[in-house]
ROZAFI-269003 format. One record per residue (C-alpha): residue in one letter; x, y, z. Coordinates in steps of 0.25 Angstrom, whole numbers, padded with zeros to 4 digits, always signed. Example, Ala and Ser with C-alpha at 12.3 -4.5 7.8 and 13.67 -1.06 7.14 Angstrom:
<rs>
A+0049-0018+0031
S+0055-0004+0029
</rs>
This chain:
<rs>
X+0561-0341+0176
X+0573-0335+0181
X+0581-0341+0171
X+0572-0335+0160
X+0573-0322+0167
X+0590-0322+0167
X+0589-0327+0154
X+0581-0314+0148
X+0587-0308+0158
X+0602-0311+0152
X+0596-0310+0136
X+0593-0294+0139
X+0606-0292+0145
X+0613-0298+0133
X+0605-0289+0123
X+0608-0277+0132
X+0592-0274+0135
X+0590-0263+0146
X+0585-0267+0160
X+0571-0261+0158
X+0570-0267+0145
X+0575-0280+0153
X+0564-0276+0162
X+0552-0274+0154
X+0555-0286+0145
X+0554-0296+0158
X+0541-0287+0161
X+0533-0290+0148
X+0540-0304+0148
X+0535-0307+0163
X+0520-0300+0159
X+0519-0310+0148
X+0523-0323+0157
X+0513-0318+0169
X+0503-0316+0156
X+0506-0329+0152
X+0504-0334+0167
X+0491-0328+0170
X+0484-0334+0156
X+0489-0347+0160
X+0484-0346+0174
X+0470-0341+0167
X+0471-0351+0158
X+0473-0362+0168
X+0462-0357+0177
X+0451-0355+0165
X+0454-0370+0162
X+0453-0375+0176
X+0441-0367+0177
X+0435-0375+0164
X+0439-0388+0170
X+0433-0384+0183
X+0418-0383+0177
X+0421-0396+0168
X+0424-0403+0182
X+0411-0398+0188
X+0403-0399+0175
X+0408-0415+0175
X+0403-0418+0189
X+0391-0411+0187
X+0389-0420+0176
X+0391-0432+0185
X+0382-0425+0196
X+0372-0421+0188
X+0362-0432+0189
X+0363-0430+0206
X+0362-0415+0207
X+0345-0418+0203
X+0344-0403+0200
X+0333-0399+0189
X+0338-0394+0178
X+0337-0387+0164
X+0341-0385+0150
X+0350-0373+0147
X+0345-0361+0142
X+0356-0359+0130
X+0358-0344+0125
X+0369-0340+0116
X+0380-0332+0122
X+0386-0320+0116
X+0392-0315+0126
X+0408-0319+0131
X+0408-0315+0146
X+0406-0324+0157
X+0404-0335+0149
X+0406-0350+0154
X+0418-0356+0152
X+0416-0370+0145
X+0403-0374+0139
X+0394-0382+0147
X+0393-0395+0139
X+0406-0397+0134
X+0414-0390+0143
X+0424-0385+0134
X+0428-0370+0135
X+0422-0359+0129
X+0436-0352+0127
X+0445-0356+0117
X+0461-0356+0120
X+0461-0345+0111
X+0454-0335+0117
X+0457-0339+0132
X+0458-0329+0140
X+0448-0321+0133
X+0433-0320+0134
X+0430-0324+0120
X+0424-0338+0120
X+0426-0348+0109
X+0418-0348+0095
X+0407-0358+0099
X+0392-0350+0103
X+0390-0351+0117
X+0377-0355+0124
X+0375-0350+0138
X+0363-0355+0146
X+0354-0342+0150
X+0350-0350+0163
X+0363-0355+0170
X+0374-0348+0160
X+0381-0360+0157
X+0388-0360+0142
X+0389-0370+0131
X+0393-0370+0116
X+0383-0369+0108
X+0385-0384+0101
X+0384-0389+0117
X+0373-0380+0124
X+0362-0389+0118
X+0368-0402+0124
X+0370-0395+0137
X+0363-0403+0151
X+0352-0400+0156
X+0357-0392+0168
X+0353-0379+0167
X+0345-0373+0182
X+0330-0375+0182
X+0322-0366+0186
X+0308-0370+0189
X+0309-0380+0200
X+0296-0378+0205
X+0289-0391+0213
X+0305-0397+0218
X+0307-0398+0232
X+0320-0390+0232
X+0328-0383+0222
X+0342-0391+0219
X+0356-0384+0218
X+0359-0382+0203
X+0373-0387+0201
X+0381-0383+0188
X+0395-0380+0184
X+0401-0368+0186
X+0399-0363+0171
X+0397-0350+0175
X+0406-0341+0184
X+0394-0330+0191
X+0400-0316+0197
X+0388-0317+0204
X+0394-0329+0213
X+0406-0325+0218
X+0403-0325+0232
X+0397-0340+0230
X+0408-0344+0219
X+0420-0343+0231
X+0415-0357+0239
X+0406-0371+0236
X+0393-0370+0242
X+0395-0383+0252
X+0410-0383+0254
X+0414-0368+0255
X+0425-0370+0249
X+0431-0361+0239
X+0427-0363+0223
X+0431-0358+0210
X+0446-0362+0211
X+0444-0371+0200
X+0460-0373+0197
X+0464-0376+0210
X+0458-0391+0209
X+0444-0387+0216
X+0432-0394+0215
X+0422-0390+0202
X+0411-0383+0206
X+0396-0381+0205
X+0388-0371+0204
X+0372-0369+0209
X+0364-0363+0197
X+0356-0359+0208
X+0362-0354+0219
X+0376-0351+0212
X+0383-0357+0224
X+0396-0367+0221
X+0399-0381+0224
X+0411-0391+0223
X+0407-0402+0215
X+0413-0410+0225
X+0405-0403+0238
X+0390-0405+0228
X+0389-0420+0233
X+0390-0415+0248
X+0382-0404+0246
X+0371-0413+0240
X+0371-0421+0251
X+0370-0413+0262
X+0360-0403+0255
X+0353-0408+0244
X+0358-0399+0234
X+0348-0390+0237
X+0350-0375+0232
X+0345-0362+0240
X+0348-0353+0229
X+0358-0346+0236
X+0360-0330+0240
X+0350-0328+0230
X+0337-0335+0234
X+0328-0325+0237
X+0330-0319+0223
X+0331-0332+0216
X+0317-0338+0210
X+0319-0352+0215
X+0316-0362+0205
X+0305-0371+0215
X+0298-0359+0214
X+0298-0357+0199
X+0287-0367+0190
X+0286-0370+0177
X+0273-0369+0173
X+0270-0381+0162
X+0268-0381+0147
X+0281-0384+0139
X+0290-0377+0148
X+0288-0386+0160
X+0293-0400+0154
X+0307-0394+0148
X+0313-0391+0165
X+0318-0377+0160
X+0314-0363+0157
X+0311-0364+0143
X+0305-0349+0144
X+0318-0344+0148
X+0325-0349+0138
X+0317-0343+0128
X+0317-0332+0135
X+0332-0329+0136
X+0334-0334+0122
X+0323-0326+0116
X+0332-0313+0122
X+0345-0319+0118
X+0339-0321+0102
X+0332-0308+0101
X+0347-0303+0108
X+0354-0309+0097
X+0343-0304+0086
X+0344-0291+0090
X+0359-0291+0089
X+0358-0297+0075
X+0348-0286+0070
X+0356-0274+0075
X+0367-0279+0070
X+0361-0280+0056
X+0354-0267+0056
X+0367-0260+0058
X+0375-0266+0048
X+0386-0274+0060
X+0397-0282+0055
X+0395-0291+0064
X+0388-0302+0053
X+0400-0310+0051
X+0404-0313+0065
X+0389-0317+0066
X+0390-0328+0053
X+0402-0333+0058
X+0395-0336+0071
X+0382-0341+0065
X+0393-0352+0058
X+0399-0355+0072
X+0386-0358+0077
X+0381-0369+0065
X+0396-0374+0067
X+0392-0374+0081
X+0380-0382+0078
X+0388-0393+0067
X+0397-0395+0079
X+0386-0399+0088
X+0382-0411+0081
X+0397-0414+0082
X+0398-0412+0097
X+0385-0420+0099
X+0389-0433+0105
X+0400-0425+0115
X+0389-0416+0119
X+0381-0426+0124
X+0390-0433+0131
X+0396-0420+0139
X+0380-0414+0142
X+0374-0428+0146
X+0364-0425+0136
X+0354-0438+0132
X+0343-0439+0122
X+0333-0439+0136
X+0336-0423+0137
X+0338-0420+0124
X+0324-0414+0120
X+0324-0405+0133
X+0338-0400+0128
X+0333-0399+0115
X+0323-0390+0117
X+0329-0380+0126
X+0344-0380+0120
X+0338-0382+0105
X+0344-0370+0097
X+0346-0369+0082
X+0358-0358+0077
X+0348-0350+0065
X+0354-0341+0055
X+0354-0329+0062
X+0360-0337+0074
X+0351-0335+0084
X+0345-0347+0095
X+0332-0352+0092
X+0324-0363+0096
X+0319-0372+0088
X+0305-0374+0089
X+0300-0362+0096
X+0300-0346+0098
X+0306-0342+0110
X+0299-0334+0120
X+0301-0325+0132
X+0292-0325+0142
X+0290-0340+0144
X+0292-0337+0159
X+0277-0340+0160
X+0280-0354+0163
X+0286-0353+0176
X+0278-0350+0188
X+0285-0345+0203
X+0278-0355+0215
X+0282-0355+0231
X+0293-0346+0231
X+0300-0347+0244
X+0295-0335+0254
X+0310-0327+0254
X+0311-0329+0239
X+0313-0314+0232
X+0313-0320+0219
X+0320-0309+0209
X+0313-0305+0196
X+0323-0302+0185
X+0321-0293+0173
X+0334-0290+0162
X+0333-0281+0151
X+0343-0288+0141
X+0344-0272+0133
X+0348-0263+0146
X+0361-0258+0146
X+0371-0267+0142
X+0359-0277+0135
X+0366-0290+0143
X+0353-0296+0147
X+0357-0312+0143
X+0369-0311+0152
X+0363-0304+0164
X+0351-0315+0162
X+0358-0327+0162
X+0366-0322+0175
X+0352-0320+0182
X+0349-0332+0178
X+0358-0340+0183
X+0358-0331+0198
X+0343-0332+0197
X+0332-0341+0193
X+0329-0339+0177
X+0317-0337+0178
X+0316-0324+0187
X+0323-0318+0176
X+0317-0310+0165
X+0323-0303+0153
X+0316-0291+0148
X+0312-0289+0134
X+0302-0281+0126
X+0295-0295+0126
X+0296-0298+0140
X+0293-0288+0150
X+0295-0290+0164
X+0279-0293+0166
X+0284-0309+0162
X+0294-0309+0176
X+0282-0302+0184
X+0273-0311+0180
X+0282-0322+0185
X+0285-0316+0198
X+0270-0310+0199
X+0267-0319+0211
X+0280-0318+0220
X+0277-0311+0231
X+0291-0306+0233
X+0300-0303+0220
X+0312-0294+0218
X+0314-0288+0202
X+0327-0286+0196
X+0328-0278+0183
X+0340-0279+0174
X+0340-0268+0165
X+0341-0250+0165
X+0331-0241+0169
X+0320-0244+0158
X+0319-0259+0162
X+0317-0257+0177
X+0306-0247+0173
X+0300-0258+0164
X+0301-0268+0176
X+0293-0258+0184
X+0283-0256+0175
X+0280-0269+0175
X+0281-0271+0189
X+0269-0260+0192
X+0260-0267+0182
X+0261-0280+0188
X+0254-0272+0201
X+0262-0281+0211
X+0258-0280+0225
X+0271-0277+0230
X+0280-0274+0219
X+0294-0282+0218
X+0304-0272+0219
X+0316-0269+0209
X+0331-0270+0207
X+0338-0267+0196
X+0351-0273+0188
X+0355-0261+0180
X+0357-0265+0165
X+0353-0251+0159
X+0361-0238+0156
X+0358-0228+0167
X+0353-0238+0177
X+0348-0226+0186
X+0336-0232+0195
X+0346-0244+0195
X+0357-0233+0201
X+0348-0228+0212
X+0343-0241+0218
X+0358-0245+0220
X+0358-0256+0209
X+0371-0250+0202
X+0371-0242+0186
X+0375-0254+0179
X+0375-0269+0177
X+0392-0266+0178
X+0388-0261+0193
X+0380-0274+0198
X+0393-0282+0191
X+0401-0274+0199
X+0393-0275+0213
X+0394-0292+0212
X+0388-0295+0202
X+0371-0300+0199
X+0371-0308+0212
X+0378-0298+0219
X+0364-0289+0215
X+0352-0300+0216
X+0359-0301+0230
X+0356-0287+0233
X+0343-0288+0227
X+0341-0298+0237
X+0343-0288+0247
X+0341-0276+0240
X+0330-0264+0248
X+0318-0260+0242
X+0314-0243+0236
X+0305-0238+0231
X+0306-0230+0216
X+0294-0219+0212
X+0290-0221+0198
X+0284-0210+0190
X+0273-0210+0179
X+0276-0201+0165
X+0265-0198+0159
X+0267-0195+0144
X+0256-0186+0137
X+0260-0184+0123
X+0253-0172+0114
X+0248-0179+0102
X+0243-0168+0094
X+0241-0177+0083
X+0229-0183+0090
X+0227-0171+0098
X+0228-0180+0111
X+0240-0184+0123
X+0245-0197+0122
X+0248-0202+0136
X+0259-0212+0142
X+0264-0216+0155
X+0278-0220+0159
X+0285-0224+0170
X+0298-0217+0177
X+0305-0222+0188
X+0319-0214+0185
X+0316-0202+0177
X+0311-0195+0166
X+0321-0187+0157
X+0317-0178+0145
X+0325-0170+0137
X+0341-0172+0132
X+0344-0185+0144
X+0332-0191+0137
X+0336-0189+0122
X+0350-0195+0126
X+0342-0207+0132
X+0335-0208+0119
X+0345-0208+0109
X+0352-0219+0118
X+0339-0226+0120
X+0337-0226+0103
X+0352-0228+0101
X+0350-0243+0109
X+0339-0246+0102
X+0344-0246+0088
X+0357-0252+0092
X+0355-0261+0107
X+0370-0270+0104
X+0378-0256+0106
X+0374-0253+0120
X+0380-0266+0126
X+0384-0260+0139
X+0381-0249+0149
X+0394-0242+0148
X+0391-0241+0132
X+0376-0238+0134
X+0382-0224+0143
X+0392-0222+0132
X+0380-0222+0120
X+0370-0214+0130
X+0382-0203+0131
X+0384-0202+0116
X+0370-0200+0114
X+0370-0189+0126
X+0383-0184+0117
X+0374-0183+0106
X+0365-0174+0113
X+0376-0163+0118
X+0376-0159+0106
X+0359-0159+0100
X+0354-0153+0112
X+0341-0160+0107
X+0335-0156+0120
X+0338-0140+0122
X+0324-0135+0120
X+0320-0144+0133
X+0316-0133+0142
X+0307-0127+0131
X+0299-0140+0126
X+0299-0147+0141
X+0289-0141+0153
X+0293-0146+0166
X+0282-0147+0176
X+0284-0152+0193
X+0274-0155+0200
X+0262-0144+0193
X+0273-0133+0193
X+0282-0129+0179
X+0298-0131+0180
X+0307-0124+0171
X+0317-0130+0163
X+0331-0125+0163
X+0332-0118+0148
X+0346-0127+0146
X+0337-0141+0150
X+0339-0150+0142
X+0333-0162+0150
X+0324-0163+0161
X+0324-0175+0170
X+0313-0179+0182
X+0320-0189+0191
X+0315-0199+0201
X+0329-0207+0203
X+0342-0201+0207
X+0349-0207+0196
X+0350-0203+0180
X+0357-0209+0168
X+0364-0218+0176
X+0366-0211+0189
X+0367-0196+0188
X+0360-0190+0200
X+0354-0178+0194
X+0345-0175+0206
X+0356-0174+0217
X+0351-0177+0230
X+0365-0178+0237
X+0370-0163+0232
X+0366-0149+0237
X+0355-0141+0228
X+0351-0126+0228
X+0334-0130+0225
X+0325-0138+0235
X+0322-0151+0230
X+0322-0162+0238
X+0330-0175+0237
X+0327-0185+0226
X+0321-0198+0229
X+0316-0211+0219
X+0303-0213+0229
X+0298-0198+0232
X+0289-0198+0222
X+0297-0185+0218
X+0303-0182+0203
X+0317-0173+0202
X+0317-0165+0188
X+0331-0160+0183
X+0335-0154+0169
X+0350-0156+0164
X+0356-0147+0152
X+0359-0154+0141
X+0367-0169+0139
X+0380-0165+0143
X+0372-0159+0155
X+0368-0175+0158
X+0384-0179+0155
X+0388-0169+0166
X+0378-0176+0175
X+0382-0189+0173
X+0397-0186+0177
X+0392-0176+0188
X+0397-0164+0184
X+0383-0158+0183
X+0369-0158+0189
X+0357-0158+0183
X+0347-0147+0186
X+0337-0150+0197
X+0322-0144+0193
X+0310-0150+0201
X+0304-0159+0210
X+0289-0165+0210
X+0280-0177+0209
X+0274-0174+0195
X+0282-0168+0182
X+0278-0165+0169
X+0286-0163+0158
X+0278-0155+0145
X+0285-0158+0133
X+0284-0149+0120
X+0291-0157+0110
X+0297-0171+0108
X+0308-0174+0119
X+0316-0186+0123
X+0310-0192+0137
X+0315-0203+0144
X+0311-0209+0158
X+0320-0221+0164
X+0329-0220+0154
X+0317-0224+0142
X+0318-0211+0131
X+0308-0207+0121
X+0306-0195+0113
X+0292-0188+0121
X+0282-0180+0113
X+0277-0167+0117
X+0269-0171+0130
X+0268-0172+0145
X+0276-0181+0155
X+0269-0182+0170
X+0279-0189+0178
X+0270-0193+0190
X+0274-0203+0203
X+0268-0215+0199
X+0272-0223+0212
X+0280-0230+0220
X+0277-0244+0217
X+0291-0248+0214
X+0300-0255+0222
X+0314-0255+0219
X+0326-0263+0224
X+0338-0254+0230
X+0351-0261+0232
X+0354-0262+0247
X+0365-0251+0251
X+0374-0253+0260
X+0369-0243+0271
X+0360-0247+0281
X+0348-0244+0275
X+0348-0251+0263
X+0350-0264+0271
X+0339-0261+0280
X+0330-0258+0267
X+0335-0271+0262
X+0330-0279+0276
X+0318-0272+0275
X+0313-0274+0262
X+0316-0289+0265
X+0308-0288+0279
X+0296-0283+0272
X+0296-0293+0261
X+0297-0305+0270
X+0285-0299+0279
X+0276-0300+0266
X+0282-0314+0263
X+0278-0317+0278
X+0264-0312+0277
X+0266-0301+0286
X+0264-0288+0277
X+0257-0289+0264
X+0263-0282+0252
X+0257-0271+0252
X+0264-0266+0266
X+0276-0271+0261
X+0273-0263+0249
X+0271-0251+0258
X+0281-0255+0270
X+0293-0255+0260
X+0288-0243+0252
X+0290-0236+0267
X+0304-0242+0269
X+0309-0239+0254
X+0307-0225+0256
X+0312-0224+0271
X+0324-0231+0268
X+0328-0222+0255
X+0324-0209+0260
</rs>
């Protein structure tokens, strides 16, 4: 190296160069040489890494027939999506990244299968000769439940605490260039294993799995029965695999139709791959006696590979199977039996079209932290009555809503018209845009936010330990004047956040109608905020809401309130947090009026008017505040003429009518993330003494019910 330095180093002196050109030239030439060093180091490591799960892939083949764990088919779903995929496919173990794009996140031209149940990847010519290997969930009648040994395919953020040591040894793991042992992984308990420490491990344990950190919120599998018919033969969730590839078809269909309503050009790419995937499908007959070999697959299970990874390529390039229409609430073949007495088993619903719409990701990673079958995705064919019903007999449940606003109003909807005796109470994964009740309740504004904080086992860990509150909800009456029929036509709906009318409202609407006409533009939250301030851009200018104070009567509580004559919107408020966490009450600054403080459980509404759209921009940057009106427990809004209404974010255009917002209740228990302060801990211990009391038999649920109502409000006030 220094003989190559003298040497440049002579070659510029010669040609009479100047020392800082001497002296940039060895920088540029000594950035390309560390370049090189790095992609060489990143190569090296990539491939060790690949060879790393080969080696433990190959000794779990050699293993296999001694582990004695019940297992399952795959549940195969095309992936789209390039980001934290595997690395080699699963069958053939060869890499999904080409030599020509390494170092970059595009994968190689072959489709890609991913199993929605345990994430593993596999070309599409290998996923239907893949083992039978997948986790299985309904284990109801064995004696135990079995650790679940598979490679490590998948690298989970939400491991990191457990991905630093093996589970028997406590020895370091992940260092796979350094000549370390390959490791395992638990599909259960996401614990790690030397492949060398699994055969001392067996014998001094049994093999026998606790489910880890998460085993309250985990539904064991000896507690989940399948429940006969044609399901109960095949040893695997056949109604969740319809299920998920139901959602991931009509995905794909609806993709394909708004691309050919609006003319893309995205038609070629898409025959160019429909030809990949019947080249695909040539090749497999080709790669058919390798494939066997490598997935130790034998005629004896080929017809319960056949029926649960039998997918034909149509013409328009969508999975199908072949015999039947899927279906998506087949979950009625399972039954929950003898759950353990500490078991807080978590009910998840996702909303695949909140915010960023990245529902088939978010649901395999829940499914492979949780137990599949406690984990629903919401469609407008599948309501959350389908998870309810499930988890109607469990005396002790926990909910957790992925979705905006709008999805955990849905949720608890349902939840009242199920009457439960005490009601599971609620936490939230915000997906949505604003995300405001998600806001308060300390859960964070965004999906970005819980990335951020540790990822999703860093929050079903403090949903585990979360503290109960409690949320008013308010009824809205709607009676319309119909003069047509020369009669009111009367409507109820439900408001847990607030209720906005005027300019906010039409802004909400116009985003609301501009996402259903064109749902692949709105791909992420930070887009979804840039679309909503174009549409309040738009506003500025119409001043569509100017005659507000003439057309809008505002009443409090039996008593008339006047509007200011430069309203332009008026909002009643039950939570301190608006379009994504503008306080527009203010409790922490000085005000000239008597009003008290605003609270979500005071069974009190805050009303405030703001001037315009550029007096909702002000707002959210803080430069501006809006202007308080009234107090009271019962509001009614007259309306003259057709104005844009929204409540929780939901707009519609409102006739000329009445809204009565009246206090519908306290029935709702929410989950509020722990604080760090004293008193959000001793919530947490608290709501956990009074749960364990019912379990015990010493308070029935309705002095829980009341004991934690107390508690709630003690604690918050």
């Amino acid at each position: 190296m220094m003989d190559v330095g003298s040497t440049l180093l002579r070659m510029a002196t010669e040609t009479g160069v100047s020392g800082f050109g001497i002296f940039v030239w060895l920088i540029t030439a000594g950035s390309f040489a560390l370049l090189a060093v790095v992609y060489a180091f990143l190569k090296f490591q990539r491939q060790a890494s690949l060879n790393w799960v080969k080696a433990a892939a190959r000794e779990k083949k050699k293993a296999w027939e001694n582990l004695k764990c019940p297992t399952s088919p795959h549940v195969w779903t095309e992936d789209n999506s390039h980001s934290g995929q595997p690395s080699a496919c699963c069958v053939c173990l060869y890499s999904f990244v080409s030599p020509q794009t390494f170092g970059d996140d595009r994968t190689c031209d072959v489709p890609i299968h991913r199993c929605s149940v345990c994430g593993v990847a596999a070309h599409f010519h290998c996923s239907g000769y893949a083992t039978t290997d997948c986790k299985h969930v309904a284990q109801a009648g064995a004696s135990r439940l079995l650790h679940h040994w598979s490679e490590r395919w998948v690298d989970l953020d939400e491991n990191s605490e457990l991905s630093c040591f093996c589970y028997y040894c406590d020895e370091p793991c992940g260092i796979p260039f350094l000549g370390a042992s390959p490791v395992w992984r638990c599909l259960w308990c996401q614990c790690l294993i030397h492949v060398d420490c699994h055969a001392k491990l067996l014998k001094e344990t049994g093999n026998v799995c606790d489910l880890g950190p998460l085993r309250r919120l985990i539904l064991s599998p000896l507690s989940v029965k399948e429940m006969g018919g044609k399901q109960g033969n095949s040893g695997m969730l056949n109604s969740i695999k319809e299920e998920i590839i139901a959602s991931s078809v009509k995905g794909r269909m609806r993709r394909r139709r708004n691309r050919s309503k609006y003319g893309s050009n995205h038609s070629a790419s898409f025959g160019v791959s429909i030809n990949k995937l019947q080249n695909a499908v040539e090749e497999n007959l080709l790669l058919e006696p390798m494939l066997r070999s490598l997935a130790g697959w034998s005629k004896s299970n080929e017809k319960n590979n056949s029926t649960l990874a039998s997918f034909r390529i149509t013409r328009n390039g969508h999975h199908q199977k072949n015999k039947e229409t899927v279906a998506a609430n087949g979950k009625d073949y399972y039954n929950l039996v003898d759950l353990p007495q500490d078991a807080r088993p978590l009910l998840v619903f996702i909303n695949g079209k909140s915010g960023a719409q990245n529902g088939t990701s978010l649901r395999r990673r829940l499914n492979m932290l949780l137990n599949p079958v406690q984990v629903f995705e919401l469609s407008a064919t599948q309501g959350p009555e389908v998870g309810l019903k499930l988890f109607r007999n469990i005396q002790y449940f926990r909910i957790l809503v992925c979705g905006g606003d709008g999805t955990v109003a849905w949720v608890l909807d349902a939840i009242e018209k199920e009457n439960f005796e005490s009601p599971p109470p609620v936490a939230i994964l915000p997906l949505g845009t604003g995300n405001d009740l998600s806001r308060v309740l300390q859960w964070g504004g965004g999906f970005s936010s819980v990335e951020g904080q540790g990822g999703l086992r860093a929050l079903l860990q403090h949903i585990d330990h979360a503290a109960v509150t409690m949320l008013d909800r308010w009824s809205v009456t709607i009676n319309e004047h119909n003069s047509e029929q020369s009669e009111n036509a009367k409507q109820t709906k439900f408001m847990t956040n607030y209720l906005g009318i005027g300019c906010d409202a039409k802004v909400a609407y116009d985003f609301h109608m501009t996402r259903e006409e064109r749902p692949d533009k709105f791909y992420s939250q930070f887009v979804n905020k840039l679309r909503y301030a174009k549409e309040g851009a738009k506003d500025i200018m119409d001043r569509a809401c100017a005659d507000l104070p003439w057309q809008v009567k505002l009443e409090v509580d039996g008593h008339e309130v006047e509007i200011p004559e430069d309203a332009e919107g008026v909002l009643v408020l039950n939570i301190s947090s608006y379009m994504g966490g503008v306080d527009l009450w203010q409790n922490d600054y000085e005000h000239d009026d008597d009003f008290d403080m605003q609270s979500m459980h005071d069974k009190t509404l805050e009303v405030v008017c703001i001037s315009g759209t550029w007096h909702l921009g002000k707002l959210q940057v803080g430069l501006s505040q809006a202007q308080r009106l009234a107090q009271g427990k019962v509001i009614r809004l007259h309306v003259h003429s057709p104005f844009p209404v929204q409540i929780d974010g939901e707009p519609w255009i409102q006739q000329p009518g009445c809204l009565e917002i009246t206090h519908h209740g306290q029935v709702v228990f929410m989950l509020r993330r722990a604080s760090e302060e004293p008193t959000g801990h001793a919530a947490a211990i608290m709501t956990e003494v009074l749960v364990n009391a019912e379990c015990s038999g010493l308070i029935n649920s309705a002095q829980k019910r009341l004991l934690l109502q107390q508690m709630a409000l003690r604690l918050s006030s």
